[in-house]
C-alpha positions in Angstrom: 20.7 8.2 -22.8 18.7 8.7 -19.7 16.1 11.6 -19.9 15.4 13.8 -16.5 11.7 11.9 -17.3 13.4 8.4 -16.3 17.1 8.5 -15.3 15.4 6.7 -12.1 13.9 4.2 -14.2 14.2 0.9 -12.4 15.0 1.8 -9.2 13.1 1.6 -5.7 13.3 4.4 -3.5 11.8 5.1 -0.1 11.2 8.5 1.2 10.4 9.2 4.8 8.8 12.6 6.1 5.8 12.5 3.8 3.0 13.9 5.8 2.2 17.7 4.7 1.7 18.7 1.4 4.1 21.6 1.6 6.7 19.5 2.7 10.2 19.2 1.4 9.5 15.3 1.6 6.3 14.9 -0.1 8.1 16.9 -2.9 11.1 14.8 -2.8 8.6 11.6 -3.1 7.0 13.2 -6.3 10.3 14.4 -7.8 11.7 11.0 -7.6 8.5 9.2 -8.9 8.5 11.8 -12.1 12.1 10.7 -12.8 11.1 7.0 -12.9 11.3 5.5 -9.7 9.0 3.4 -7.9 8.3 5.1 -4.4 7.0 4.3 -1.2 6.9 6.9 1.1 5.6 7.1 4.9 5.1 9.8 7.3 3.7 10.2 10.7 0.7 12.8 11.0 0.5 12.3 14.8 3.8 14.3 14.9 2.5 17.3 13.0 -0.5 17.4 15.5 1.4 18.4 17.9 3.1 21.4 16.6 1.8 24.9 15.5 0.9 23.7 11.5 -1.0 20.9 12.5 -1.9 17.4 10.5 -2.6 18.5 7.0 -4.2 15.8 4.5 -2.1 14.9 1.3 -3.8 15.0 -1.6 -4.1 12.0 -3.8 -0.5 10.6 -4.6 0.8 8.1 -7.6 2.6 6.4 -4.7 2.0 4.7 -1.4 2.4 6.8 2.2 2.7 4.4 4.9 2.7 4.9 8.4 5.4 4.0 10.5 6.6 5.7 14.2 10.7 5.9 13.9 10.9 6.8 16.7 10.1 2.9 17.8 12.9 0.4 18.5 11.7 -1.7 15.1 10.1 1.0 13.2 13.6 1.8 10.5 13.7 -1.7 10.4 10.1 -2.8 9.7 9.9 -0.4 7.3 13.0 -1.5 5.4 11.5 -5.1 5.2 8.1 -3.8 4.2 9.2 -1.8 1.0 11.6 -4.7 0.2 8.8 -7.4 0.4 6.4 -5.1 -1.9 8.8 -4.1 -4.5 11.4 -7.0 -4.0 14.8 -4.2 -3.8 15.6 -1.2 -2.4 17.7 1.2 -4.1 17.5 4.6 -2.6 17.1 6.2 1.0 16.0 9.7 1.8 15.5 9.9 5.3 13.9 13.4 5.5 11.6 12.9 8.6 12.5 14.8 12.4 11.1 15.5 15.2 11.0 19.1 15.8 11.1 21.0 19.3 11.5 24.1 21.0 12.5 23.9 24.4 15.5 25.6 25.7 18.2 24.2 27.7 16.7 25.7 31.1 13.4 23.6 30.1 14.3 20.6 27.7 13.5 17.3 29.7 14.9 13.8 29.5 11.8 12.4 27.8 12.3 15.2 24.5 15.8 14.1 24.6 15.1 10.9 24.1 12.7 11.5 21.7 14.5 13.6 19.7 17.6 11.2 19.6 15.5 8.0 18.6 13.2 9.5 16.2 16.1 12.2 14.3 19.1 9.5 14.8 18.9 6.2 15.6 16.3 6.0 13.1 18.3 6.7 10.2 21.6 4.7 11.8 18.6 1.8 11.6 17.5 2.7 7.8 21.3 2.5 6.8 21.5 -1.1 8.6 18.7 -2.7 7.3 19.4 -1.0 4.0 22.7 -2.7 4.2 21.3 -6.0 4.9 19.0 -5.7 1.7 21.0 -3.9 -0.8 21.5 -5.6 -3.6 24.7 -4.1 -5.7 24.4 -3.6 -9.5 26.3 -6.3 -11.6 28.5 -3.7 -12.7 29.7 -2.9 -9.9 28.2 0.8 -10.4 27.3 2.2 -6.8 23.5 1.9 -7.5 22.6 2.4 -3.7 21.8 6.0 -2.3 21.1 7.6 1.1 20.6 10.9 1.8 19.5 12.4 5.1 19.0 16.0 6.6 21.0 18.2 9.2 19.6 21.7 10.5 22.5 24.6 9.7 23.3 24.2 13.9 26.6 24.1 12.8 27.1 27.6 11.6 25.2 29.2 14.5 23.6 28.5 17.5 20.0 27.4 18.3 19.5 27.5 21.6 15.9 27.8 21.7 15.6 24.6 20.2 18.3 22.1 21.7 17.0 18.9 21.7 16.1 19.3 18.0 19.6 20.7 17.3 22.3 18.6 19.4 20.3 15.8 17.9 20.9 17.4 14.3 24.7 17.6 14.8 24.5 14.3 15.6 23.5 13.6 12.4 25.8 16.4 10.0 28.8 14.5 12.8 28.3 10.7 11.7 28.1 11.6 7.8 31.6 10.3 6.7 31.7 7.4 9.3 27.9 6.2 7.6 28.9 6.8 4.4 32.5 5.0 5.1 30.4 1.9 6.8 28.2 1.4 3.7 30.3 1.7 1.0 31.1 -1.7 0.9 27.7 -2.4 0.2 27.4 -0.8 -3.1 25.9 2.9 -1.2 26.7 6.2 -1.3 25.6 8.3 2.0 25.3 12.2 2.1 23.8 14.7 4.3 22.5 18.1 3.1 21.6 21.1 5.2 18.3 22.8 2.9 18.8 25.9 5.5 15.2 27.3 5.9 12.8 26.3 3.5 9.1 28.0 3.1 6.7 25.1 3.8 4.1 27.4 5.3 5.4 27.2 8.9 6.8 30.6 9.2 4.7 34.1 10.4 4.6 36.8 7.7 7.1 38.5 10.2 9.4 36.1 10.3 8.9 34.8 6.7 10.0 38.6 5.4 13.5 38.8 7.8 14.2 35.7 6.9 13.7 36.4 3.3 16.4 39.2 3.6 19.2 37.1 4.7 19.0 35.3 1.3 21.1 37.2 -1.4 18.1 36.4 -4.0 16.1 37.9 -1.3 13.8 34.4 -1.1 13.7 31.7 1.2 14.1 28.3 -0.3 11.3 26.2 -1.9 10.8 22.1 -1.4 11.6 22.1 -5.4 15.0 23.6 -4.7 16.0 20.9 -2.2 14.2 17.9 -4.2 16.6 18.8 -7.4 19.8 18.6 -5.7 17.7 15.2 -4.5 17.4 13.7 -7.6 21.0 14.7 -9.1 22.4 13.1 -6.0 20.7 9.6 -6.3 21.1 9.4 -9.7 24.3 8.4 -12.1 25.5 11.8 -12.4 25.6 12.5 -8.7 28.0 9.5 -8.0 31.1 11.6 -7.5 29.8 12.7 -4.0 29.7 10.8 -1.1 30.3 11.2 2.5 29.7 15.1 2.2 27.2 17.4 4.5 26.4 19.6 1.5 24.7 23.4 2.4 22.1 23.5 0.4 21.2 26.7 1.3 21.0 29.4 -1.5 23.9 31.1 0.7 21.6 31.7 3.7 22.7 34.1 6.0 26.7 34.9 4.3 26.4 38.4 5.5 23.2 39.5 4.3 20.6 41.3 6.0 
């Protein structure tokens, strides 16, 4: 029997999002490599620099972080090719990069639209293609092949201070079955999970404690929360699940204040 120390044994995974060391996705990447797969991650620092936290350095990782721009017509794909041609498979997809923004509607232009569309969703409709085109299934039969990507809570209350960023977020809870639908045939299991606000060091002590209170534990959510549901979903046990957009939100907001 698999232990939690290699039920990923074998497999290849790719993580993308891995540029801060607070991050959900750097976590993800870690949790995944402690269970036994081999990683490659990328991430794309010149994103961070723009907003408030900045580019952070990772520390030292047991894994390769690439850098590619999703946002580029051939960055999903290129990407694809490259983890396939260093590791020969691919097995799992977390897609856990985005761009962020915070204009509202009055001030949003075409140009952050845009942006935000090709770098949050036709990126990951891109990583599902080319991981179709690569995906090898198991001789089984056994669904082997996982993807997992990230929506943003928009669609249990508004956020109008950030449109771009959340119409393109919808976008992606919105396609979840039709993905998931699409690649089954290819031996892969698609899901989408909504983390709801997760401390990675963004927030102001201000907004960190009312936040805090609209969790019933009275806690916002940690990258280590998010990365276990992670790793049960791309692994044997989590096979049962598939075209879901799964809150993943310790109950966020169900009435508490």
């Amino acid at each position: 029997m698999a232990t939690s120390e290699d039920q990923l044994a074998g497999r290849i995974a790719l993580v993308t999002g891995v540029s801060r060391p607070e991050g959900i996705a750097a976590t993800i990447a870690q949790r995944l490599h402690d269970e036994g797969a081999a990683v490659m991650a990328t991430g794309w620092p010149a994103h961070d620099a723009e907003m408030p936290w900045g580019a952070q350095p990772l520390p030292d990782l047991a894994f390769p972080v690439l850098r590619h721009d999703l946002s580029e017509p051939d960055g999903a794909p290129e990407l694809i090719r490259e983890v396939v041609a260093t590791h020969g498979g691919l097995d799992i997809v977390v897609a856990t990069h985005a761009r962020s923004s915070h204009d509202s509607l009055d001030n949003v232009t075409v140009d952050e639209l845009d942006r935000c569309w090709t770098t949050n969703v036709r990126s990951v409709v891109q990583l599902a293609q080319e991981f179709c085109r690569v995906h090898r299934p198991r001789i089984d039969g056994a669904p082997a092949g996982r993807m997992i990507w990230f929506t943003s809570g928009q669609a249990h209350g508004p956020m109008d201070g950030e449109i771009a960023y959340a119409v393109s977020k919808g976008a992606l809870h919105q396609m979840t079955a039709s993905i998931d639908h699409a690649v089954e045939r290819h031996g892969i299991i698609a899901n989408c999970i909504n983390p709801g606000p997760v401390d990675t060091g963004y927030a102001s002590a201000a907004v960190h404690a009312a936040v805090a209170g609209q969790f019933p534990e009275g806690r916002w959510g940690t990258p280590d929360d998010i990365a276990g549901v992670v790793a049960f979903l791309v692994g044997d046990s989590g096979s049962w699940i598939r075209g879901q957009v799964l809150d993943v939100d310790g109950g966020f907001g169900y009435g508490h204040v």
